[in-house]
VMD Tcl script that draws the C-alpha trace (Angstrom):
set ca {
  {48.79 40.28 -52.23}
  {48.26 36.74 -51.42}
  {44.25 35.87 -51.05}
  {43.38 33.13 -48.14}
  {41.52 30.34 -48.95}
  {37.86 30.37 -48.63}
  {37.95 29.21 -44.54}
  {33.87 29.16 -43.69}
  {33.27 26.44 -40.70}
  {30.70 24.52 -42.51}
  {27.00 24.01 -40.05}
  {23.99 22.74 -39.97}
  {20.58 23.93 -42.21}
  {17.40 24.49 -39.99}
  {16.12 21.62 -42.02}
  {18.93 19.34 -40.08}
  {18.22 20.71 -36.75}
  {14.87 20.24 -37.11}
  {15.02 16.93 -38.40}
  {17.32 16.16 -35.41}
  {14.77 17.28 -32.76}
  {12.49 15.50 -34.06}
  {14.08 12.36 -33.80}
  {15.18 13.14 -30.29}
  {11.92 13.98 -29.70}
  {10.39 10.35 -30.86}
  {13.55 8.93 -28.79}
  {12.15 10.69 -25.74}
  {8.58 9.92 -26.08}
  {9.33 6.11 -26.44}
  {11.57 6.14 -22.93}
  {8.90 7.69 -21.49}
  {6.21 5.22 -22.54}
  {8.47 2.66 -20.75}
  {7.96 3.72 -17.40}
  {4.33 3.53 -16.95}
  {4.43 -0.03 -18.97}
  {7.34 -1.20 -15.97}
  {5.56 -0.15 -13.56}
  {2.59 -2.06 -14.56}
  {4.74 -5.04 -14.75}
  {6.50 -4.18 -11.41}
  {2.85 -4.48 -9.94}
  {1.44 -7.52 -11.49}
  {4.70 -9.24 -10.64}
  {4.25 -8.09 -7.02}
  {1.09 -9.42 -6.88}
  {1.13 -12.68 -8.66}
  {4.12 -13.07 -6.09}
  {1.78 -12.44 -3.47}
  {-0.67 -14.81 -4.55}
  {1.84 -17.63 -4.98}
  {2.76 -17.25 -1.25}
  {-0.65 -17.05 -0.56}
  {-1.28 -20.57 -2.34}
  {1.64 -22.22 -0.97}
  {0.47 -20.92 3.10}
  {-2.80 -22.61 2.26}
  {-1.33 -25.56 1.50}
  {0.77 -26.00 4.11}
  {-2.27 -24.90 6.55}
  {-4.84 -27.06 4.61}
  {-2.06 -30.62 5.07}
  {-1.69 -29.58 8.54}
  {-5.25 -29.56 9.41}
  {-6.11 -32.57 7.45}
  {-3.33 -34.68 9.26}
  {-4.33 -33.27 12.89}
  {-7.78 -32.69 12.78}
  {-8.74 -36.02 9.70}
  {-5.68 -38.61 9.78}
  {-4.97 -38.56 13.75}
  {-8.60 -38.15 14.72}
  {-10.60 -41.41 13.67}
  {-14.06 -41.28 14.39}
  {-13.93 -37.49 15.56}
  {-13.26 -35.34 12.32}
  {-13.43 -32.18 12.04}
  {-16.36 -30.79 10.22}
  {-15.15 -29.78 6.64}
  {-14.30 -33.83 6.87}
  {-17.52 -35.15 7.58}
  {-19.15 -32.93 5.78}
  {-18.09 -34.64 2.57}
  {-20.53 -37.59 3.72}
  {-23.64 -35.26 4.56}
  {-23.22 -31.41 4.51}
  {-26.96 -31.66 5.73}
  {-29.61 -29.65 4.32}
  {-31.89 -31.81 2.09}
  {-29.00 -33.18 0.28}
  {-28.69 -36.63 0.93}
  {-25.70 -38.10 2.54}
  {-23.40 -40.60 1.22}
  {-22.37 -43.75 2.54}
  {-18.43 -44.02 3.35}
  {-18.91 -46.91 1.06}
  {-19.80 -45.17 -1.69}
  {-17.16 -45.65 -5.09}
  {-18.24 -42.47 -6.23}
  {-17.48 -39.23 -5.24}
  {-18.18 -37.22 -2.06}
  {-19.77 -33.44 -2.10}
  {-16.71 -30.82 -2.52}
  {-16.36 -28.64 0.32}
  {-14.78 -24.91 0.95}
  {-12.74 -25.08 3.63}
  {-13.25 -21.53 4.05}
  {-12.68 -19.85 7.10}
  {-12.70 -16.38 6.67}
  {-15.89 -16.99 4.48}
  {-17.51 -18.84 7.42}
  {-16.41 -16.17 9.74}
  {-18.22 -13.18 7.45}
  {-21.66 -15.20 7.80}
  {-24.58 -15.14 10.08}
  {-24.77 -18.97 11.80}
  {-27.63 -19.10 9.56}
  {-26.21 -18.81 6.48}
  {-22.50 -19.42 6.73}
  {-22.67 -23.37 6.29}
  {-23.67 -22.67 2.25}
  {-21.80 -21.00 -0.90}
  {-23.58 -17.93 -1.34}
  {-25.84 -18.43 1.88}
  {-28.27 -20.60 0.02}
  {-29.12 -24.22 1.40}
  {-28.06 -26.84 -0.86}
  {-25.14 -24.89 -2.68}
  {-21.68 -25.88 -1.87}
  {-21.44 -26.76 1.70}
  {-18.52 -24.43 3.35}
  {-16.94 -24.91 6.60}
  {-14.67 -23.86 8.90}
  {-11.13 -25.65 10.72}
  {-12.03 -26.63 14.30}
  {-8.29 -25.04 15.60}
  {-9.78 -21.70 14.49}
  {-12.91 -21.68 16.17}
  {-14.93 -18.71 16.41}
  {-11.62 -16.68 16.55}
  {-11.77 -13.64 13.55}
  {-8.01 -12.77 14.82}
  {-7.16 -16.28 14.56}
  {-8.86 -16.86 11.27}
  {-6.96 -13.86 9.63}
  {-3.45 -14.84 11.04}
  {-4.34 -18.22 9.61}
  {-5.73 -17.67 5.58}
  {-4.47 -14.34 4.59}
  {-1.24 -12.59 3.75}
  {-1.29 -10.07 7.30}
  {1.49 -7.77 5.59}
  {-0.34 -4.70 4.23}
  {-1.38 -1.90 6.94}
  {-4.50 -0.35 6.92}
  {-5.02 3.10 7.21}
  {-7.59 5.68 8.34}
  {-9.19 8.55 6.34}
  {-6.55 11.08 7.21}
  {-3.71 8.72 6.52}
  {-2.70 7.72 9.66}
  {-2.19 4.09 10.18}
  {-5.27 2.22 11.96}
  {-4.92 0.68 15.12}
  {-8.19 0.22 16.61}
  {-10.36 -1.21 14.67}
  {-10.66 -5.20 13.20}
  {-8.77 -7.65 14.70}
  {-5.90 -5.53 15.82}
  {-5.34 -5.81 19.66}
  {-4.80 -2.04 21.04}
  {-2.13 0.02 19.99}
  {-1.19 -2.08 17.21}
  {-1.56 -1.70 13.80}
  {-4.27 -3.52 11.53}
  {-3.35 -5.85 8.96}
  {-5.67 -5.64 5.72}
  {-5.23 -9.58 4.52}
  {-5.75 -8.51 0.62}
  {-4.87 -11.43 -0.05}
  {-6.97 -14.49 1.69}
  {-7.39 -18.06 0.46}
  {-9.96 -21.07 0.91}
  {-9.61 -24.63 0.07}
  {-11.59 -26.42 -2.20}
  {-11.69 -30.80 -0.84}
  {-13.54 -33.22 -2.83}
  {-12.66 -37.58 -2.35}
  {-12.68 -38.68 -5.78}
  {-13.61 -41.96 -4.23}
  {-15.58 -41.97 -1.09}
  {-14.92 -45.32 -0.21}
  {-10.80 -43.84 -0.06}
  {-11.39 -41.66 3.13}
  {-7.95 -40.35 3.87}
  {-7.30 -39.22 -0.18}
  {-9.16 -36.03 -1.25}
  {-8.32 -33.96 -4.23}
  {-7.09 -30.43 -3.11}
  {-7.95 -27.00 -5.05}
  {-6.65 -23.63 -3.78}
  {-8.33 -20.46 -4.37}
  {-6.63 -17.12 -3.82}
  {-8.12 -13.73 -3.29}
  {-7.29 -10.35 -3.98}
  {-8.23 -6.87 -2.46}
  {-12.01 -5.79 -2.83}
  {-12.83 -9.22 -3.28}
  {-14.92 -12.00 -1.31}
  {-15.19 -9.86 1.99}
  {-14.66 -6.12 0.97}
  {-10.95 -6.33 0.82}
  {-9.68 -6.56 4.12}
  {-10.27 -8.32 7.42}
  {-11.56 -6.00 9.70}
  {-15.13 -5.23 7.26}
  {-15.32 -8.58 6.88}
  {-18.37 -7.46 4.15}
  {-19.89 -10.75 2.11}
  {-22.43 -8.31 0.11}
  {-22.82 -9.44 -3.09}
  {-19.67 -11.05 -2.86}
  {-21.20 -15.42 -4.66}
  {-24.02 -15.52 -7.08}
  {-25.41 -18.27 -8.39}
  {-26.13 -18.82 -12.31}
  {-29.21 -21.24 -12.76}
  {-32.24 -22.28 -14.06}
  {-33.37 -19.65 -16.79}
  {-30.43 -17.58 -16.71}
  {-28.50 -20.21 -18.37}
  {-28.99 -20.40 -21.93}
  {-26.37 -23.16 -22.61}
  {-23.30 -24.75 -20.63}
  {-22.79 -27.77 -22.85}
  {-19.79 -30.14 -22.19}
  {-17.10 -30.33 -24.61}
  {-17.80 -26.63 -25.39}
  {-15.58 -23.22 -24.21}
  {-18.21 -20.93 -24.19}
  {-21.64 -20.45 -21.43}
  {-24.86 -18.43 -22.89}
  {-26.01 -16.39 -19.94}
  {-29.39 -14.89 -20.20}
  {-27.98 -11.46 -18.41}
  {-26.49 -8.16 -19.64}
  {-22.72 -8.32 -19.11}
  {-22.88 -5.38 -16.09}
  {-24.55 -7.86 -14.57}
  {-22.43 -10.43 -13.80}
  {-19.36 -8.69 -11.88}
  {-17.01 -10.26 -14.39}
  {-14.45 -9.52 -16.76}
  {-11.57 -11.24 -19.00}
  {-8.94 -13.13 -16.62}
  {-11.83 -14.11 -13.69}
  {-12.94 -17.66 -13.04}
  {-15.89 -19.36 -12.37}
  {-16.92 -22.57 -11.18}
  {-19.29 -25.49 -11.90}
  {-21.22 -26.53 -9.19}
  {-23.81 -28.40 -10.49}
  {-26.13 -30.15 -7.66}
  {-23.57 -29.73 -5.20}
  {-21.25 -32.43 -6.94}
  {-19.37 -31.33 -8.99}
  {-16.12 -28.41 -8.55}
  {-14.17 -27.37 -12.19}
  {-13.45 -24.15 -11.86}
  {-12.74 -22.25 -15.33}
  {-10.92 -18.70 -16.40}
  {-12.90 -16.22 -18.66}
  {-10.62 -15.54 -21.63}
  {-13.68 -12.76 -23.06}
  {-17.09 -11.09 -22.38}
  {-19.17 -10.55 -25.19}
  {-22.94 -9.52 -24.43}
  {-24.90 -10.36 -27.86}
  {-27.60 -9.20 -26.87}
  {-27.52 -5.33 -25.43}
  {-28.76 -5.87 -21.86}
  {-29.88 -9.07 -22.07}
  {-28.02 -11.99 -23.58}
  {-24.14 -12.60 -22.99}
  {-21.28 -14.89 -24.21}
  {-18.74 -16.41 -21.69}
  {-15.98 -17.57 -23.42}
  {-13.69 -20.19 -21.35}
  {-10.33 -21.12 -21.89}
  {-10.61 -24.74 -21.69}
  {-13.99 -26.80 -22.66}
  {-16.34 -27.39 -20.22}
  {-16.21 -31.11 -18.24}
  {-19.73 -31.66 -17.97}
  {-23.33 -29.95 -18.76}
  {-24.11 -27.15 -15.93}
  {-26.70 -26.32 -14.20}
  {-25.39 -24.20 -11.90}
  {-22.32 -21.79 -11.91}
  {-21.30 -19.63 -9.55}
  {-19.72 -16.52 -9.75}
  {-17.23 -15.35 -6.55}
  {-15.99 -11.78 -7.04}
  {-12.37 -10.92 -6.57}
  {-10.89 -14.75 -7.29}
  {-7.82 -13.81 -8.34}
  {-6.01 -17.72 -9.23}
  {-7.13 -21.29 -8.64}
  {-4.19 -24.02 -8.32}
  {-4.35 -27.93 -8.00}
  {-2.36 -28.71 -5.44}
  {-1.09 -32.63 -4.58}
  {-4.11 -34.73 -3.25}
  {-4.31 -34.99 0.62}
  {-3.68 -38.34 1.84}
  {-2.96 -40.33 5.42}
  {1.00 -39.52 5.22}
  {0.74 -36.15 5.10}
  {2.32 -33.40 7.79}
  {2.73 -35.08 11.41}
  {3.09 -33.18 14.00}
  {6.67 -33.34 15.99}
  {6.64 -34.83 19.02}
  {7.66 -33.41 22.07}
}
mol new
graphics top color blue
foreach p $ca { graphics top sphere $p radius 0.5 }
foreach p [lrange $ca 0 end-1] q [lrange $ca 1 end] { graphics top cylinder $p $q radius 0.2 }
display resetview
């Protein structure tokens, strides 16, 4: 009687399948770490997207305005123009002769339109600060103002979920536009004497920022501080960090924000926080800045929600024109 080979299908130990799952397993975990991490990065490309569109409409806007309302208007500026010379206040105005440089000022509607006529001429409401002002085409318009320095593409909605149409700037029946993401100008003449050439800063905002996030609250509280006297430990030029006599809960700040130097109303470097580091728990903190500061300050101010700062092209007489008819 013949005997058959020995014919046993060979398989797999439990040590091999369980080795096997357990790579699969690791396999799995890593894909799934992936999608969280993308959509991160699908959202902060969104939104620095956003912000660049946001820049480049200011620009436009901000040439436009300085052409029709500067250039083609001699002897009857508009205000944010004039206010270069004398902002008013007790700071004292500067001849047009000057060969130094004029007072920066925010050409900042929508902050301008979130202020009481009292306060709404100042950075932070305080007289002497940074003079803001608004564009004379806007005028006291809020609907005008948010068609003009904000991105009007995000809906707002009410607390069941439906969209809102009825309250903010919306007219009735239509829905309201949140402008997350709103813009001011920041013009300073390096040399006074030059009237029609101004250097040209951009400032974007997003969401929850200057004026609670959206148009229609149009909510300033707590929205500029100023960082003087005492609560400035050191700001020393040629260095990259600020000693801030405050806790670091204090200051509304964290890693990626900018600030500016506004010392005595002349001077406008703004600067981006690279870290926070409070020395002192609850009293003392470290800013440190990614590039040294310009000059000594005596006076920063902190502006919640600034999301980017760009230096645009400086403004000059052959700017936009306006087509004829």
């Amino acid at each position: 009687m013949l005997r058959l080979p020995n014919a046993r299908r060979p398989g797999l130990s439990l040590t091999e399948v369980l080795v096997t799952l357990f790579v699969v397993a690791i396999g799995l975990i890593s894909l799934m770490t992936l999608f969280p991490v993308g959509a991160m990065q699908m959202g902060q490309a969104l939104r620095d997207d956003r912000i660049r569109q946001t820049a480049n409409q200011a620009d436009g806007m901000t040439r436009i305005w300085w052409q029709m309302e500067v250039v083609e208007r001699p002897g009857m500026e508009d205000a944010f123009f004039t206010a270069m010379d004398n902002p008013g206040g007790s700071l004292p105005p500067r001849a047009p002769t000057d060969s130094g440089p004029s007072y920066p000022v925010f050409l900042d509607p929508i902050g301008w339109q979130a202020r009481s006529p009292a306060t709404q001429n100042w950075m932070t409401g305080a007289t002497n600060s940074l003079p803001r002002r608004s564009a004379r085409p806007l005028g006291n318009s809020l609907q005008l103002t948010a068609r003009a320095c904000s991105l009007m593409d995000d809906i707002t909605f009410n607390p069941n979920g439906t969209p809102d149409t009825t309250s903010g700037t919306a007219s009735p029946g239509s829905l309201v536009r949140e402008g997350a993401y709103n813009w001011c100008a920041v013009i300073q003449r390096p040399v006074n004497s030059n009237r029609y050439t101004a250097d040209l800063k951009i400032c974007v905002f997003h969401t929850k920022g200057l004026y609670g996030g959206h148009i229609p609250g149009l909510n300033q509280t707590g929205s500029e501080a100023i960082l003087s006297g005492l609560q400035l430990n050191a700001a020393t030029a040629g260095t990259t960090q600020i000693d801030v006599q405050l806790p670091a809960s204090a200051l509304a700040l964290r890693s990626g924000s900018w600030i500016l130097d506004g010392s005595n109303a002349t001077v406008a470097n703004f600067y981006r926080i690279q870290s926070i580091t409070e020395i002192v728990a609850g009293s003392r903190t470290i800013l440190e800045l990614d590039t040294p500061l310009k000059s000594n300050a005596s006076q920063i101010y902190v502006i919640k929600g600034l999301a980017e700062v760009f230096d645009r092209p400086q403004l000059t007489a052959s700017g936009y024109r306006r087509q004829l008819p």
